[in-house]
C-alpha positions as CSV (number, residue, x, y, z in Angstrom):
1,X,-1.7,22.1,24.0
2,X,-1.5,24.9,21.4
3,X,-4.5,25.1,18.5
4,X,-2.0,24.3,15.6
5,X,-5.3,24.7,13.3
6,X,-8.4,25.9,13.5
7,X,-10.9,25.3,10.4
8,X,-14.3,27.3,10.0
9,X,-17.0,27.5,7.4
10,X,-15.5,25.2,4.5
11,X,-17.3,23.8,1.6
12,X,-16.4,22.1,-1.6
13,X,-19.0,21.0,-4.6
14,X,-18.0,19.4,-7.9
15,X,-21.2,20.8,-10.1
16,X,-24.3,19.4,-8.1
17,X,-22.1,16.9,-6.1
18,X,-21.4,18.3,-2.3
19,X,-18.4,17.0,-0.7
20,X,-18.8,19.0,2.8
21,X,-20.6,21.9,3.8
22,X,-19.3,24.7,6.4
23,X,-17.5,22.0,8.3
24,X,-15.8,23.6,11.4
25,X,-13.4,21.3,13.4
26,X,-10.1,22.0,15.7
27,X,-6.2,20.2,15.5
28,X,-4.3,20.8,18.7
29,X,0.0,20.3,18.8
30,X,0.9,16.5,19.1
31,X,-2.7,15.1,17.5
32,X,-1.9,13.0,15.4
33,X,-5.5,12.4,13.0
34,X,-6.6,9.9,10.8
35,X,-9.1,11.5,7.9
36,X,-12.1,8.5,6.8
37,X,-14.4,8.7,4.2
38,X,-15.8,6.1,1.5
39,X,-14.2,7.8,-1.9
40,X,-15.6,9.9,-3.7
41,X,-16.4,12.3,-0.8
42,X,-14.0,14.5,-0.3
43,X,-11.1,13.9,1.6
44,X,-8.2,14.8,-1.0
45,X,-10.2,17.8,-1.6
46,X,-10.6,18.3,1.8
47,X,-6.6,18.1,2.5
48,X,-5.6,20.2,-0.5
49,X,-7.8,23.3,0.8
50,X,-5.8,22.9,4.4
51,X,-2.1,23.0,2.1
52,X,-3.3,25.8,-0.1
53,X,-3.5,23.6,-3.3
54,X,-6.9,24.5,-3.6
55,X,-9.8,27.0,-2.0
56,X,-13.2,26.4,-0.4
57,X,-16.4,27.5,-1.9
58,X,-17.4,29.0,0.7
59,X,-14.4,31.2,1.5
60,X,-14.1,30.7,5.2
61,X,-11.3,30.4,7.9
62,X,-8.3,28.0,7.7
63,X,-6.2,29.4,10.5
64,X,-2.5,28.0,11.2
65,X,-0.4,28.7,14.4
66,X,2.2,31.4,13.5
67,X,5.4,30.6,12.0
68,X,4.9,26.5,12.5
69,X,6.3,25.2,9.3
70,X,3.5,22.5,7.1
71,X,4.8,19.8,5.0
72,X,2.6,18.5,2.7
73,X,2.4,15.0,1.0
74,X,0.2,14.5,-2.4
75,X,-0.3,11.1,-4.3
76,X,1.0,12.1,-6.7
77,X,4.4,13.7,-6.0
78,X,5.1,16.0,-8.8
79,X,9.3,15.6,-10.0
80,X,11.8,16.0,-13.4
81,X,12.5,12.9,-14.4
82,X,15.6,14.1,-15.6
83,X,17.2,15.0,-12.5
84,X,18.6,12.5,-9.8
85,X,16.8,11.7,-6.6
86,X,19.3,13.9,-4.5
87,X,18.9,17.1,-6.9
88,X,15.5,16.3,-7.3
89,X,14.8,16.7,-3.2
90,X,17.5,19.3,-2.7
91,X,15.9,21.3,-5.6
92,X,11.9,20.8,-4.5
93,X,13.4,22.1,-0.7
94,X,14.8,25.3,-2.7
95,X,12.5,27.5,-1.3
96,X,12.8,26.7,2.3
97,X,16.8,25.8,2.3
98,X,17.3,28.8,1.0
99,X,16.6,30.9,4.2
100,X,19.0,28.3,5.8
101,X,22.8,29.2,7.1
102,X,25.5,26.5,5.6
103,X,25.3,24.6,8.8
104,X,21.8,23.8,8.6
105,X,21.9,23.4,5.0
106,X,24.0,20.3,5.9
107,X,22.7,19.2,8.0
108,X,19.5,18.6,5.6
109,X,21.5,17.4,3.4
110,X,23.0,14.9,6.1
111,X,19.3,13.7,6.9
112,X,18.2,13.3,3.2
113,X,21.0,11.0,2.8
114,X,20.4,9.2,6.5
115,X,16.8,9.1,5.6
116,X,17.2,7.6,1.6
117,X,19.4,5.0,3.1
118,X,16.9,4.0,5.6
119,X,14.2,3.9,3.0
120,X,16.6,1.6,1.0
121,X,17.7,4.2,-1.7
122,X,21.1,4.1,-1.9
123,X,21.8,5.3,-5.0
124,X,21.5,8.9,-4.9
125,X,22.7,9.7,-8.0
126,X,19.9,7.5,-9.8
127,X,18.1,9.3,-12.1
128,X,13.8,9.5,-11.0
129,X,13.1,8.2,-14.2
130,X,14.6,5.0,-13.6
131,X,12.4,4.4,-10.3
132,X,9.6,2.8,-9.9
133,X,6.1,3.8,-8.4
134,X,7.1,2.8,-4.5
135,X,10.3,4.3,-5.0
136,X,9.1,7.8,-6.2
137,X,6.8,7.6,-3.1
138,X,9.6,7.2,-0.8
139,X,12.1,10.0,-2.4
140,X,8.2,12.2,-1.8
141,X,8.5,10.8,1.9
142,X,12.3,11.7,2.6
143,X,12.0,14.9,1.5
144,X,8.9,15.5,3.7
145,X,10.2,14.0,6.6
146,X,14.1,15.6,6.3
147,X,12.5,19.3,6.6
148,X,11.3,18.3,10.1
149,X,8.1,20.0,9.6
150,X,5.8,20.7,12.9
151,X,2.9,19.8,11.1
152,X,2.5,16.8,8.5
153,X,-0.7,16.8,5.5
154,X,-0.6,13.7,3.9
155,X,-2.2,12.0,1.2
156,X,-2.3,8.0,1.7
157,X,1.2,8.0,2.6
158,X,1.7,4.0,2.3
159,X,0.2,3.5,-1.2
160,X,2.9,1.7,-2.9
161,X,5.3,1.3,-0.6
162,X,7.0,-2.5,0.4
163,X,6.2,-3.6,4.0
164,X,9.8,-2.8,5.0
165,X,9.2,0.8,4.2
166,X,5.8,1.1,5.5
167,X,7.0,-0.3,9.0
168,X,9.9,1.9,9.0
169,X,7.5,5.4,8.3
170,X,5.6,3.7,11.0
171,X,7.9,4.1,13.5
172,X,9.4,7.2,12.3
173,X,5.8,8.7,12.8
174,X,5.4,7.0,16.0
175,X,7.9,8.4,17.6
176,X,7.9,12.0,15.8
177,X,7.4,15.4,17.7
178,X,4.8,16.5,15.5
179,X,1.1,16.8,14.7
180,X,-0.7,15.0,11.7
181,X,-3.2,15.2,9.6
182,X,-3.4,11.9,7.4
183,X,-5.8,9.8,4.9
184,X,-4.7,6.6,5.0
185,X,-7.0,2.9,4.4
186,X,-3.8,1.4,6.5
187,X,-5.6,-0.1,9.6
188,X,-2.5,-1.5,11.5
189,X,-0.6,1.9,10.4
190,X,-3.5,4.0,11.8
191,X,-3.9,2.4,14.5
192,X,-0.1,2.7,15.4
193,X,0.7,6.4,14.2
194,X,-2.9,8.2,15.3
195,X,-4.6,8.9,18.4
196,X,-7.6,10.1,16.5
197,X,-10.3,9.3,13.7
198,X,-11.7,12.4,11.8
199,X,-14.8,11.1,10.0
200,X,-16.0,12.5,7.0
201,X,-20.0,11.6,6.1
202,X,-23.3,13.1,4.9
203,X,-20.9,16.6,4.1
204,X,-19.8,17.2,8.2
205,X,-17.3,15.7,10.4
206,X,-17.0,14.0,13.0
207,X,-14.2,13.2,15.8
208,X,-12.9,10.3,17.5
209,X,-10.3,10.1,20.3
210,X,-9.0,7.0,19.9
211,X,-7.8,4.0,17.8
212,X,-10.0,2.4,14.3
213,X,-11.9,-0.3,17.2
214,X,-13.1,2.3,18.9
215,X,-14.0,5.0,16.1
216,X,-16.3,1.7,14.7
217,X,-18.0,1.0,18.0
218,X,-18.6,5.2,18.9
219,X,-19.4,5.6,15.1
220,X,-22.6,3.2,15.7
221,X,-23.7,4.7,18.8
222,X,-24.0,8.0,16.4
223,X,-26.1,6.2,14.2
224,X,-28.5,4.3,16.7
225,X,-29.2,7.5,18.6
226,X,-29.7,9.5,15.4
227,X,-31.7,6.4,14.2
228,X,-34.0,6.8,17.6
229,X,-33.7,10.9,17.7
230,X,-35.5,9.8,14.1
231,X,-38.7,7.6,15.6
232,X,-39.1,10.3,18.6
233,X,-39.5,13.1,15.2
234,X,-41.7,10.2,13.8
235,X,-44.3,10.3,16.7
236,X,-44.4,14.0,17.2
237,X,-45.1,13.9,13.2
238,X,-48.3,11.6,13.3
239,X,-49.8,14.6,15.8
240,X,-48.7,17.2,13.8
241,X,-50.3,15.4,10.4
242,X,-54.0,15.2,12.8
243,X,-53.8,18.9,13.8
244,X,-53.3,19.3,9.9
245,X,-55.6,17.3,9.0
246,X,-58.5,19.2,11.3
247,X,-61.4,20.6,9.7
248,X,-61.6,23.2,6.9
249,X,-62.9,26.0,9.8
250,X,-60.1,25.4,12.3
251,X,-57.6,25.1,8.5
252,X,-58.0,28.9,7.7
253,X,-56.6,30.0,11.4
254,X,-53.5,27.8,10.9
255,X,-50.2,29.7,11.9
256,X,-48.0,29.5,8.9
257,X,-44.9,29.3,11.1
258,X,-46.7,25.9,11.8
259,X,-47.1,25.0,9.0
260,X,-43.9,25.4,8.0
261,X,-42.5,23.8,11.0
262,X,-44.6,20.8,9.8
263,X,-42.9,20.4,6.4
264,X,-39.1,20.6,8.1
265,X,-40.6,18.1,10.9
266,X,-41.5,15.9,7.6
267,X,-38.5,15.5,6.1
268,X,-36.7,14.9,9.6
269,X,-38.5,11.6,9.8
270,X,-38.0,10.3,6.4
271,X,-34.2,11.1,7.3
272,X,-33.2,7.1,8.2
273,X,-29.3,7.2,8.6
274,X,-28.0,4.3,6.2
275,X,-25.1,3.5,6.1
276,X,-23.7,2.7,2.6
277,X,-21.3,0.2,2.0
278,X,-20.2,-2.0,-1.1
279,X,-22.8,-5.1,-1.3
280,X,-21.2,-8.1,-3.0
281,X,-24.0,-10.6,-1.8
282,X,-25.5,-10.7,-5.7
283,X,-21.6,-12.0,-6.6
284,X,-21.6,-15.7,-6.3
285,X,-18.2,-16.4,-4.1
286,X,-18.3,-20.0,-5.2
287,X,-16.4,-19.4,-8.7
288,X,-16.7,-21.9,-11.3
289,X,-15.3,-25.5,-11.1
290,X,-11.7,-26.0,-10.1
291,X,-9.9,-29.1,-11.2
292,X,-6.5,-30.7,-8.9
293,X,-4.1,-29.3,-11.1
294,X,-4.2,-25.3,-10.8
295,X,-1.0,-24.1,-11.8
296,X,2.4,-26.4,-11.7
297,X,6.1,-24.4,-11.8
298,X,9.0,-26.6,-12.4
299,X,12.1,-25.0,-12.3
300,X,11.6,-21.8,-13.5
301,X,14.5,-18.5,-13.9
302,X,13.4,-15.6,-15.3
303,X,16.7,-12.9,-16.0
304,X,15.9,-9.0,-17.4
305,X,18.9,-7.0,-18.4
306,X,21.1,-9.2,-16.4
307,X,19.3,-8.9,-12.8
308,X,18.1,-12.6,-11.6
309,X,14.3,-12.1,-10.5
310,X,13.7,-15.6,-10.5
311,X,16.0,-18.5,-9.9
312,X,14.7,-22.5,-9.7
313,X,11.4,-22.0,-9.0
314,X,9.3,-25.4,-8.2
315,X,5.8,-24.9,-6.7
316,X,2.3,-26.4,-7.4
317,X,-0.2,-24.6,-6.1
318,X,-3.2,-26.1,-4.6
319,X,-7.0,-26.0,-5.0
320,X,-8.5,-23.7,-2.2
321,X,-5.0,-22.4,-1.5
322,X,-4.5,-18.9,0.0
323,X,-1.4,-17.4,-0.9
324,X,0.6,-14.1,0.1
325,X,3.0,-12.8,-2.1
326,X,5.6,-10.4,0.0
327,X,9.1,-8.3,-0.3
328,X,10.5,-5.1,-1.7
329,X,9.3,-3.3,-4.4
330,X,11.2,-4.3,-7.3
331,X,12.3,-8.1,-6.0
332,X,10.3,-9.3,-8.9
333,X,6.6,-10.0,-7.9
334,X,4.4,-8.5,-10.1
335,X,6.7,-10.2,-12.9
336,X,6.3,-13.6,-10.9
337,X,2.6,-13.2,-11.1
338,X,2.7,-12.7,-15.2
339,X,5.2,-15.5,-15.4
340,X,2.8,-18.0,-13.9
341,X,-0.5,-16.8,-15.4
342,X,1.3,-16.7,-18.8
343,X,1.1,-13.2,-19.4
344,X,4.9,-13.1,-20.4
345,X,6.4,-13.4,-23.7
346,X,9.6,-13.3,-25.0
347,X,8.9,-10.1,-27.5
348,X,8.0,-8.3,-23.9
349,X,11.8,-8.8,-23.4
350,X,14.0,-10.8,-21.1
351,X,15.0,-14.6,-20.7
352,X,13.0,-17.3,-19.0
353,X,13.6,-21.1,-18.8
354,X,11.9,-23.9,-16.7
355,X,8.1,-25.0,-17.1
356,X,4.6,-23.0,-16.4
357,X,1.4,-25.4,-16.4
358,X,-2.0,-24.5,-16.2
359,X,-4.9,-26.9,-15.2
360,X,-7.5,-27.0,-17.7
361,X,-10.3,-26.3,-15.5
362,X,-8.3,-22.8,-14.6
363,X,-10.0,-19.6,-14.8
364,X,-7.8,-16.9,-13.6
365,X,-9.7,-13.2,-12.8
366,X,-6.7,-10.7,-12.6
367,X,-6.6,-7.6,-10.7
368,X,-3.3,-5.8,-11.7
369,X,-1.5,-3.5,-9.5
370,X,-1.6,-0.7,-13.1
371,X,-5.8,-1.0,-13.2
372,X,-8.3,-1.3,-15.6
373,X,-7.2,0.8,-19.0
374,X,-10.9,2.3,-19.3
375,X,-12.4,4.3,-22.0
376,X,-12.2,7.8,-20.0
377,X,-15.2,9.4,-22.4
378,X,-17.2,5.8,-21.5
379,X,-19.8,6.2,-19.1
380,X,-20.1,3.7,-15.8
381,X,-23.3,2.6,-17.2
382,X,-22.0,1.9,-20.6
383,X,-18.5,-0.2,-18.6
384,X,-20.9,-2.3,-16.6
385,X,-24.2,-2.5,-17.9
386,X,-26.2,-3.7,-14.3
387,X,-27.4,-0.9,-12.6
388,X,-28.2,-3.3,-9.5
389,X,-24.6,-4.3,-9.1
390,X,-23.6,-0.9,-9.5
391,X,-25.6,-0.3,-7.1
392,X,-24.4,-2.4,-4.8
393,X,-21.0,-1.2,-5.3
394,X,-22.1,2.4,-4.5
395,X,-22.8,3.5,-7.9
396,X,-25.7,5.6,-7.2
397,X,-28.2,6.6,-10.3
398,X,-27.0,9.9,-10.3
399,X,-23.5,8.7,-11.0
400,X,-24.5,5.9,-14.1
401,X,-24.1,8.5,-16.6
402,X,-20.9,9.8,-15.4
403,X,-17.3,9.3,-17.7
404,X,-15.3,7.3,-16.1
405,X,-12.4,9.8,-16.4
406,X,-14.4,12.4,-14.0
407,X,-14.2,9.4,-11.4
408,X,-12.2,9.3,-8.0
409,X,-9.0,6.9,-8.3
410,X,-10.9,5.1,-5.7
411,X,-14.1,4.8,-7.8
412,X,-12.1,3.8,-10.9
413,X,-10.9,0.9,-8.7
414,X,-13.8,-0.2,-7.7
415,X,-15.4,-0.4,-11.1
416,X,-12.4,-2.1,-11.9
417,X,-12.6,-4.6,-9.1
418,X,-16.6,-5.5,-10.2
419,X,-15.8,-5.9,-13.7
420,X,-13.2,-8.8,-12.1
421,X,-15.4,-10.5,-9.9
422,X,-18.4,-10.3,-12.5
423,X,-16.2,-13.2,-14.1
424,X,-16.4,-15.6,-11.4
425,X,-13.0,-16.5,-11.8
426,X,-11.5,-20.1,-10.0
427,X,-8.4,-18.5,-9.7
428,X,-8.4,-14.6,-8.2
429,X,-5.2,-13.0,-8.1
430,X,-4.9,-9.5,-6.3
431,X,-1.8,-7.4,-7.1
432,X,-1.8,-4.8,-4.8
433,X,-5.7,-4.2,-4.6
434,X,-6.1,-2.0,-1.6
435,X,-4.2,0.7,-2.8
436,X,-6.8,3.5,-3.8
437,X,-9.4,1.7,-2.0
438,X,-11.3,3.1,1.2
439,X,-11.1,1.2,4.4
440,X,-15.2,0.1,4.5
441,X,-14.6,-1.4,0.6
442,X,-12.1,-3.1,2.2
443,X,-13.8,-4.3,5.3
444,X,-16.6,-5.6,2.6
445,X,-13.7,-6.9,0.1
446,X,-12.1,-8.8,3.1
447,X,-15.6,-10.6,4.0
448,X,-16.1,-11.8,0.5
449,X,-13.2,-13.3,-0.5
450,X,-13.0,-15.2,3.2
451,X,-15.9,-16.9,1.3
452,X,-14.7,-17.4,-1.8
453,X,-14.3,-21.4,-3.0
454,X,-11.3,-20.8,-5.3
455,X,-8.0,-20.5,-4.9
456,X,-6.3,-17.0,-4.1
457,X,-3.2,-14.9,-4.7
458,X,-2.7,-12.1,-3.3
459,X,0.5,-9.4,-3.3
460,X,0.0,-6.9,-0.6
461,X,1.6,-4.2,1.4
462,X,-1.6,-4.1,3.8
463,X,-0.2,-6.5,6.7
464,X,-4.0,-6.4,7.7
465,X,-5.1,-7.4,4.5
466,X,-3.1,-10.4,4.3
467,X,-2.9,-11.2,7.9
468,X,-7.1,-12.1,7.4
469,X,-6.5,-14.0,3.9
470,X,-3.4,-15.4,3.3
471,X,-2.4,-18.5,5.6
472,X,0.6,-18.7,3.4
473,X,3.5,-16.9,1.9
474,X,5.9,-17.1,-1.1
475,X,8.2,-14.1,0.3
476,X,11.1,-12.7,-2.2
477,X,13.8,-11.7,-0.7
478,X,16.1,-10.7,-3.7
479,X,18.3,-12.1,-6.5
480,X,15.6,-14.1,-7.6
481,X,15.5,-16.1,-3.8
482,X,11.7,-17.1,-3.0
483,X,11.3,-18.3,0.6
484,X,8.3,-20.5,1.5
485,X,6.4,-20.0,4.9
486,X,3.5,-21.7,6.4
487,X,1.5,-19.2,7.9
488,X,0.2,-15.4,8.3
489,X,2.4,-12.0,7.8
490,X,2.4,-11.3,11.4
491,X,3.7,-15.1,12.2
492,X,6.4,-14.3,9.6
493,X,7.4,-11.3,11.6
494,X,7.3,-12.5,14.8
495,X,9.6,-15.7,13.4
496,X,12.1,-13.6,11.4
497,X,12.5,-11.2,15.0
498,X,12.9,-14.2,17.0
499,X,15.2,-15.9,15.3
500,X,17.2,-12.0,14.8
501,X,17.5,-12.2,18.7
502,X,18.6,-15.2,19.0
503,X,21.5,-14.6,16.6
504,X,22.0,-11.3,18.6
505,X,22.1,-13.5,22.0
506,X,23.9,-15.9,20.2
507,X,26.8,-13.2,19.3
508,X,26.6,-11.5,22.4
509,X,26.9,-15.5,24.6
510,X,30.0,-15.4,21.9
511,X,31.7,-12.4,22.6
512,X,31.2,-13.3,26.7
513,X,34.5,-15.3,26.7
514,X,35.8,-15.7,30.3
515,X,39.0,-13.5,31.1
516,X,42.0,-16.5,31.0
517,X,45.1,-15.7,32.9
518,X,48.1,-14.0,30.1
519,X,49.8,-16.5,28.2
520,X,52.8,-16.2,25.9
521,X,51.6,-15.8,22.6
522,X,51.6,-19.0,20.4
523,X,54.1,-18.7,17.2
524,X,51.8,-18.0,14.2
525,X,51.7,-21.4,12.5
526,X,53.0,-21.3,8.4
527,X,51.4,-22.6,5.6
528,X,52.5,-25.9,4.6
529,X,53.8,-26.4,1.2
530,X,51.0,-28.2,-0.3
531,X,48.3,-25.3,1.3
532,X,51.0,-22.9,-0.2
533,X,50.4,-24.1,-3.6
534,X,46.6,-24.3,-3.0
535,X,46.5,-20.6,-2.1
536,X,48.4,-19.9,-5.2
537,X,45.8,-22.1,-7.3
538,X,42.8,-20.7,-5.6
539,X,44.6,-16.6,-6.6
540,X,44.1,-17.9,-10.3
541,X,41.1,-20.1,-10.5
542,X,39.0,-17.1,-8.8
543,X,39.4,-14.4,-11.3
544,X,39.0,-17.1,-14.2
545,X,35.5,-18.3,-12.6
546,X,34.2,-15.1,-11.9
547,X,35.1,-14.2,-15.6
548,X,32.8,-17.3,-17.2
549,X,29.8,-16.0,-14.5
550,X,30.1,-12.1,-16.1
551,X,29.9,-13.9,-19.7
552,X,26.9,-16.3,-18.8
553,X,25.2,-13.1,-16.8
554,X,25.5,-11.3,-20.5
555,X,24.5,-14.4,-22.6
556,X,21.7,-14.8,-19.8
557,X,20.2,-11.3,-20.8
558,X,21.7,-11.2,-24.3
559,X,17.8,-12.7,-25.8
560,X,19.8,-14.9,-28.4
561,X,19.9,-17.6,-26.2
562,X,17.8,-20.6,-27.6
563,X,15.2,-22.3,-25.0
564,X,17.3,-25.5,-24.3
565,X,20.7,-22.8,-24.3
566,X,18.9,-20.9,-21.7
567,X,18.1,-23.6,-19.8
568,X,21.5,-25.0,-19.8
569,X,23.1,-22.0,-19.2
570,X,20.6,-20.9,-16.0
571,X,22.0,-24.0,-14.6
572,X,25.6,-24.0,-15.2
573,X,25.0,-20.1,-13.5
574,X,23.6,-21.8,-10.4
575,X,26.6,-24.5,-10.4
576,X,29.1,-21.8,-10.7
577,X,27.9,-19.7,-7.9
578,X,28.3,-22.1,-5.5
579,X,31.5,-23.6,-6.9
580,X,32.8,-19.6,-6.3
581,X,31.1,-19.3,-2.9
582,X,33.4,-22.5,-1.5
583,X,36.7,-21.4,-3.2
584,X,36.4,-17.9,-1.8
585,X,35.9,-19.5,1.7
586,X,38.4,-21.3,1.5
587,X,40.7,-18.8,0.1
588,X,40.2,-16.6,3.3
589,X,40.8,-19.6,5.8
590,X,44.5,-20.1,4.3
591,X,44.9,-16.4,3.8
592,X,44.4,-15.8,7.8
593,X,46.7,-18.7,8.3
């Protein structure tokens, strides 16, 4: 295989901070390498160096094979919110497509398009303003993956992006020609796109061939035989200290190379490799008292700018209850989450009807998927005032003093998430929380909250995440439909591709008809008078119904609707959509007649 990259002598410090120090390491064609590191240590600086974004202190080499074209993927993807997503991509490509013939300018445009609709986009024309978060992210991924680079730099790559999406770039990577170069805290998508770990620790790096199982169990051997390499220095030490200690005659004839031998043999054997990971053993996990009632939803529609993201929504959730919230971005979850907690107001806009009751006992801790608003001139100290559970949370004494705004988006999270759990809530609800967060705080994360005696929510697009906390989902699937299932992510998978096979079977079984010997065609039977007159009914009550659901769908998002209005006009909606859904049915069966 070709060296596509061949990195020598690089270095990066923030002030007295050292990322990584003349680091040397090789990437051959068709590797496909997955960048770790707690946060905070370089590995965005690291991947902007390699995409000419930024430079190494150090100068050194970063040596690409000739004429292989790089594609590089930030977090934060940089756009004019003014243009739409199509002129947007075709306009950021400018510079390449512009050495392209017409033929292969369209056919770029051909995959943007194939590639937007496969990323659920199908609105070209709509405007990047009006996305959200996840769907910036995945107009950054199609134009990435359209100019069928031959070597791929990218910056977590799944933050914010739905399940749907995520599984999709999975397999798109999967399955890609082309070499890789990733940070990603996406176990089950690292362990399906790469065939390598790249480690980043203590400023050098090390390489894994393999998947994330076996990075952990040849990342320990590392340690243990560094950790014994460290008692062997120990024991040639304590001769070394007698020689030094001889008397004041045999002193003076001392070799000074010795001596200085001596002092670098000294600090080898104080050099214990620790590793350091987030300590949440001085949190309690038990949470304060829980009563029965947590929180009760009876009936509950909430409408923005006439889009239905809720509709009839009954649930009481349980003490002790472990719940995943999934679906596509923009199905309404995050607004679920304030609807039930009783974040949501009618002067934040939009119409709600149906019941929200909290238990008296509840006390919710709230991780939202925006963070923390901190004071960026504040100092970590001066946010959390406990330099042991700093600490513990990897907060080193060096770092107390430091503004929060000069912090890593990973270390911002992770103040945020102590200043949550400092609460000891009852009730801990996670909206999106690994996003930003390395994959040993999550490890650590995952093991405390599989002890915590509350009751949990959690929305997540890390299937690994919930697949190890949730034992239940509320999935949204759209249009304000919430879909109960009893059990993990992965069970909801495998049930939602069995049962697409056996509708596929089922149509295939269908279309297997035996071949029957010709017969004479049957006259086409006519519609009887009374169906006649039915058909004509049906061709006037239609447009008539459909015309009362556009007015209710205003009124609905109008905001001038009075509570017991709302409620009675949420209902009447429901009614009237399934009053429409049997008409039209029926409509088609005398229309074929």
């Amino acid at each position: 295989m070709a060296s596509y990259l061949q990195i020598e002598n690089i270095s990066k410090s923030y002030g007295p901070k050292v990322l990584f120090e003349h680091i040397d390491f090789n990437i051959n064609e068709g590797d496909k390498v997955a960048l770790i590191a707690p946060n905070g240590t370089g590995k965005t600086s690291l991947l902007r160096i390699l995409a000419g974004k930024d430079k190494s202190d150090s100068g050194g080499k970063i040596l690409f094979l000739k004429d292989i074209r790089i594609a590089f993927l930030e977090q934060e993807y940089d756009f004019d919110p003014e243009k739409s997503i199509f002129r947007q991509i075709m306009d950021a490509s400018a510079d390449w497509t512009s050495h392209l013939d017409e033929e292969h300018v369209w056919e770029y445009e051909r995959r943007v398009g194939q590639l937007l609709t496969q990323f659920g986009l199908t609105d070209g024309g709509k405007l990047m303003k009006d996305l959200s978060g996840g769907e910036v992210k995945r107009v950054a991924l199609t134009q990435m993956l359209a100019s069928e680079a031959d070597f791929y730099i990218m910056d977590e790559p799944t933050n914010h992006l739905d399940i749907d999406a995520i599984e999709f770039l999975e397999q798109h990577l999967k399955h890609a020609r082309c070499t890789l170069f990733m940070v990603t805290h996406d176990r089950y998508f690292l362990d399906r796109v790469c065939n390598t770990v790249m480690e980043l620790d203590r400023g050098s790096v090390y390489i894994y061939r393999g998947d994330y199982m076996n990075f952990l169990e040849k990342r320990q051997e590392r340690i243990d035989n560094y950790n014994a390499e460290t008692d062997k220095v120990r024991n040639v030490l304590r001769r070394e200290l007698e020689w030094m200690h001889a008397s004041p005659c045999a002193r003076t004839g001392k070799a000074k190379y010795r001596k200085q031998a001596f002092w670098e043999l000294k600090e080898r054997a104080e050099d214990t490799y620790v590793s350091k990971q987030v300590d949440m053993s001085d949190i309690q996990s038990k949470g304060t008292y829980l009563g029965n009632k947590v929180i009760n939803c009876r009936d509950v529609s909430f409408w923005w700018e006439g889009k239905c993201y809720l509709s009839h929504f009954s649930y009481n959730f349980q003490r002790y209850e472990r719940i995943g919230i999934v679906g596509r971005n923009a199905t309404g979850k995050t607004t679920f989450l304030n609807l039930v907690t009783g974040k949501w107001n009618p002067s934040l806009g939009g119409q709600m009807s149906g019941t929200v009751e909290l238990g008296e006992s509840l006390k919710i801790g709230y991780y939202h998927q925006s963070g923390m608003q901190f004071d960026p001139d504040q100092t970590v100290l001066e946010t959390v005032n406990d330099t042991h559970l700093l600490g513990r949370f990897l907060f080193t004494h060096d770092m107390l003093n430091n503004k929060v705004g000069r912090l890593s988006g990973g270390e911002r999270r992770r103040l945020y998430l102590l200043t949550i759990l400092l609460q000891q809530p009852n009730l801990l609800i996670l909206d999106e929380p690994t996003n930003d967060l390395d994959i040993v705080t999550l490890d650590i994360l995952e093991e405390y909250l599989l002890e915590f005696k509350g009751s949990l929510i959690i929305v997540s697009h890390d299937r690994h995440f919930l697949d190890r906390l949730a034992d239940h989902l509320l999935v949204f699937c759209g249009d304000g439909v919430v879909k109960d299932f009893i059990g993990n992510y992965t069970e909801y998978r495998t049930f939602i591709k069995d049962y697409e096979a056996r509708q596929k079977t089922s149509l295939k079984s269908d279309k297997a008809v035996p071949v029957q010997p010709a017969r004479k065609p049957e006259a086409k039977r006519k519609l009887t008078w009374k169906e006649q007159q039915e058909l004509k009914s049906l061709d006037e009550e239609l447009p008539r119904l459909e015309a009362e659901k556009a007015d209710l769908e205003a009124r609905l998002s109008s905001g001038t609707l009075s509570p017991s209005e709302l409620q009675e006009s949420s209902t009447r909606y429901g009614e009237l959509q399934a009053i429409i859904d049997e008409k039209e049915i029926r409509w088609l069966e005398l229309s074929e007649i």
